[in-house]
C-alpha positions in Angstrom: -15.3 -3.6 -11.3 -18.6 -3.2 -9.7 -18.3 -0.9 -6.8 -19.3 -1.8 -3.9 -22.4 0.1 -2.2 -21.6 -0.6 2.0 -17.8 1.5 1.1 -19.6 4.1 -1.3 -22.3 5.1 1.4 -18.5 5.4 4.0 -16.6 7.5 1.5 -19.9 10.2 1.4 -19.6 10.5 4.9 -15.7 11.0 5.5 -15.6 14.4 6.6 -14.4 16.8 3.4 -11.4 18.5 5.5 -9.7 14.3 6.0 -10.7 13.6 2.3 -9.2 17.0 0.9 -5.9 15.7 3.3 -6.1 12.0 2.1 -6.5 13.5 -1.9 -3.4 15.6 -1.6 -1.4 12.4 -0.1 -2.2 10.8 -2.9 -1.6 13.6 -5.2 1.9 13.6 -3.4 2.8 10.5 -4.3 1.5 10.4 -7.3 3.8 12.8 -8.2 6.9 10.9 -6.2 6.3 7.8 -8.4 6.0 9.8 -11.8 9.5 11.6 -10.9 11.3 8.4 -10.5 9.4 6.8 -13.4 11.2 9.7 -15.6 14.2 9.7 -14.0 14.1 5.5 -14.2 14.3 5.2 -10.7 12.7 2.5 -8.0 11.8 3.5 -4.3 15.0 1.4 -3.6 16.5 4.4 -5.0 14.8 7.6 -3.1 15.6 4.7 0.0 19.3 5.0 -0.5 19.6 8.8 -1.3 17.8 9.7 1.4 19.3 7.3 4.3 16.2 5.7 4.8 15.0 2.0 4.6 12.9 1.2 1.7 10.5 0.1 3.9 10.1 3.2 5.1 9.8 4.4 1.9 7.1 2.0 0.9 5.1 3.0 3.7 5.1 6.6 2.8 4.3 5.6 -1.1 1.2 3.6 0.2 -0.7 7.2 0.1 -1.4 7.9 3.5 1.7 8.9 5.2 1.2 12.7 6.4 4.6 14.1 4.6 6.5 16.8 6.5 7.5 20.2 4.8 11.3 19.0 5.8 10.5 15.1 4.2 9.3 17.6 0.8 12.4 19.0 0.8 14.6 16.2 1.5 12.7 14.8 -1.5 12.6 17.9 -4.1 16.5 17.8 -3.0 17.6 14.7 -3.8 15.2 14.2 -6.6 15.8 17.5 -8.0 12.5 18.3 -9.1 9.8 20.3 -7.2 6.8 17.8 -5.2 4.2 20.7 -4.6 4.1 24.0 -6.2 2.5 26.6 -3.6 0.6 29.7 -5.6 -1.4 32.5 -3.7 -3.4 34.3 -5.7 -3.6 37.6 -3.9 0.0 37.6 -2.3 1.1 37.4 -6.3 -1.4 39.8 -7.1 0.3 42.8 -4.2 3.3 41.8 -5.1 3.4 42.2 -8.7 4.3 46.0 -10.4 1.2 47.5 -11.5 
């Protein structure tokens, strides 16, 4: 697909601090949709487990929902699997015995 040169010369001017948020949305659901895929689930699914409406659902899996830390957890819980893993390098490094 040829790309298109008007939405190329947009994307370089989005300012890096929306693009890094927009990247980790998608990263976000990218990992959403490859839990259910393994655990051969639908959206309908995630819908029913959490109490929400799949259209609710679908919106958030469109990439640009701005997820809550309690919406994470609501999803690791009832999907059992972890969403974002959370390492700080020099926190790990004090904490750990010499």
């Amino acid at each position: 697909m040829k790309k298109s040169s008007i939405i190329e010369e947009r994307r370089r001017k989005v300012n890096p601090e929306v693009r890094r948020m927009v990247d980790l949305s998608f990263k976000i659901v990218d990992r959403i949709h490859e839990i259910l895929k393994d655990k051969g689930l639908k959206q309908k699914d995630l819908a029913l487990r959490l109490g929400k409406n799949e259209s609710e659902i679908s919106k958030w899996m469109r990439g640009t929902h701005n997820f809550t830390i309690d919406t994470l957890i609501s999803i690791e819980d009832v999907l059992g699997e972890p969403i974002i893993e959370v390492c700080h390098p020099k926190i790990v490094k004090e904490t750990l015995p010499a």
